[in-house]
N, C-alpha and C positions, 0 to 999 in steps of 0.2 A: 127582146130588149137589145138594141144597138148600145156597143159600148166601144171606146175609143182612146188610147191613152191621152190624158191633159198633161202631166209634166212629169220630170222625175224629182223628188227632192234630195238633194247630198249635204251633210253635215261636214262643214269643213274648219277647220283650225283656224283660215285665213281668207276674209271672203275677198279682199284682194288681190293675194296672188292668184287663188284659184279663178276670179273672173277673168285675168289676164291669160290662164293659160288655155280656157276654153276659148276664150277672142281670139288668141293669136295662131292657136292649131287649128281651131276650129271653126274659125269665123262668126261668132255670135254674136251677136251684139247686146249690148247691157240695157237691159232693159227698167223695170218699173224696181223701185228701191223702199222697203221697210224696216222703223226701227221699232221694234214691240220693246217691251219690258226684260230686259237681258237677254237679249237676241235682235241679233240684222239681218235679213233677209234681202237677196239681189236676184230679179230675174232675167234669166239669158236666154235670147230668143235666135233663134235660125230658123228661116221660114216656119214651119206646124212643130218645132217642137222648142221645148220649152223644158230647163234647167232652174230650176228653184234652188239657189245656197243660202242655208243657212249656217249662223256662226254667233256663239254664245259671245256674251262681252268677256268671258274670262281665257276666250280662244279655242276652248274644249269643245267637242261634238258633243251636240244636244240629244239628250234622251237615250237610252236604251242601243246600243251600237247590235246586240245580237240578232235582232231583224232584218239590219242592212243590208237591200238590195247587190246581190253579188255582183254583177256588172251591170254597165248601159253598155250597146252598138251603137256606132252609127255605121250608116252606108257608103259609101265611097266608090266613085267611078274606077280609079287607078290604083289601089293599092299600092303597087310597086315607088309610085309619086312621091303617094303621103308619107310612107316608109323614110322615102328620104331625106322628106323636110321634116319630120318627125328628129328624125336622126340629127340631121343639120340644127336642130333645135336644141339638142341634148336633152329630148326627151326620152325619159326611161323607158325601152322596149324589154317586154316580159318574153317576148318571142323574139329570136334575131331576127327570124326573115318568116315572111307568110309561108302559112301551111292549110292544107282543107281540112276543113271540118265535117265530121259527121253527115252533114247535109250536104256536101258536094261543092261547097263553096271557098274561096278562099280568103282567111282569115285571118287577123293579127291581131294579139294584146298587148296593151302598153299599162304604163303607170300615170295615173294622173295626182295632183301635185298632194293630197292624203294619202295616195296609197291606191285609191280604188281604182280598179281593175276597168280599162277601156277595151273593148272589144270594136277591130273596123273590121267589116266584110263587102265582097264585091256582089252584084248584084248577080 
């Protein structure tokens, strides 16, 4: 059986801010938009992947938080770049500066605008 990831979904407080902050760090673009029954839903597309937020009308993350995915990666050419404009952005870095990981590669965590934990590594 061939299996492949399709998206990840993140429960956010503010599906706003958070779409803006994937667009503006990350380059995404906003893609297809749903509104269910106490809940909005916004999808964020970058080339093959793909960011599902969700956001309750009352602001609160949807469902059950103790299963939540501990982080997303993405991949990144330059580390030391995005670091910067990261920086330059006053996004919150969990790490000051890249360090390698376990695998050999070198890695960095940030914050994204919940809380949840970004991981960039180099290829």
């Amino acid at each position: 059986m061939a299996i492949a990831l399709n998206h990840i979904g993140l429960a956010v407080t503010n599906i706003e801010h958070s779409a803006q902050f994937y667009c503006s760090h990350f380059h995404f673009t906003r893609g297809e938009q749903y509104q269910l029954p106490g809940m909005k839903i916004l999808l964020l597309h970058q080339g093959p992947m793909v960011i599902e937020l969700l956001e309750k009308d009352d602001g609160l993350p949807p469902g059950n938080r103790a299963g939540r995915w501990d982080h997303i990666a993405f991949k990144v050419d330059d580390i030391d770049a995005v670091c910067q404009e990261l920086t330059a952005g006053n996004v919150h870095l969990i790490d000051e500066q890249p360090r390698m990981s376990v695998f050999g590669k070198r890695i960095l965590f940030l914050a994204g605008p919940d809380g949840e934990q970004i991981e960039l590594t180099e290829p």
